[in-house]
N, C-alpha and C positions, 0 to 999 in steps of 0.2 A: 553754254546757256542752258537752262533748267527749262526741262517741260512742266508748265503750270496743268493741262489740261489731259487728262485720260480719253482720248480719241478710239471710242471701242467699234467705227467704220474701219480704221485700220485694218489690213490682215497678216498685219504680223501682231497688232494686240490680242487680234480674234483668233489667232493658231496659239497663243500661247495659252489663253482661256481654255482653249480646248485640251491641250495638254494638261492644265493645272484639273478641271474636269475628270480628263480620262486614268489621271493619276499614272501616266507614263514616265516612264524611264528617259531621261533628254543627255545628250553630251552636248555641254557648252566647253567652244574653243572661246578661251581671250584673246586680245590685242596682244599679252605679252609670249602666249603661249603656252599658254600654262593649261589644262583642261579639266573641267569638273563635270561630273557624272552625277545625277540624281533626280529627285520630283521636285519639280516647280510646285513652290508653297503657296505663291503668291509674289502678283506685280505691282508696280505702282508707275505712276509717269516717266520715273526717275530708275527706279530697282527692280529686279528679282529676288527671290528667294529659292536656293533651292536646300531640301534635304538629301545627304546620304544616306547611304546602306544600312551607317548605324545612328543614322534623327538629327546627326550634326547639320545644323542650320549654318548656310552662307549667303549671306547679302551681297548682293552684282551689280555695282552700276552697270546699266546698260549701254551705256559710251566705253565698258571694257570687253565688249562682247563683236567679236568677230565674227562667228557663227554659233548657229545652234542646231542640232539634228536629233529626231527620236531616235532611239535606241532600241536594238530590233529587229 
């Protein structure tokens, strides 16, 4: 099921803001295992963005995100 509405009382919206904000370094683990390092670009209901090291843009649904931790 699709989130229609960007609920920014959350605080997992409001720790990502802040990340996206402080321009931090984040490891996102997936569902499959797989692991991406970089800056959260931008969120939406549905996705992340984040950049690597060298500005490579990756789009995440967020139903593939098992965890996420700053870097640090």
């Amino acid at each position: 099921m699709t989130i229609t509405e960007f609920d920014t009382s959350l605080p997992s919206i409001r720790q990502v803001q802040n990340l996206i904000k402080q321009a931090a370094a984040v490891e996102f683990k997936l569902v499959t295992g797989d692991t991406i390092t970089g800056r959260v670009l931008w969120q939406d209901p549905n996705c992340v963005c984040i950049a690597d090291e060298n500005s490579h843009q990756t789009t995440i649904w967020k139903q593939a995100i098992a965890y996420l931790q700053p870097k640090g």
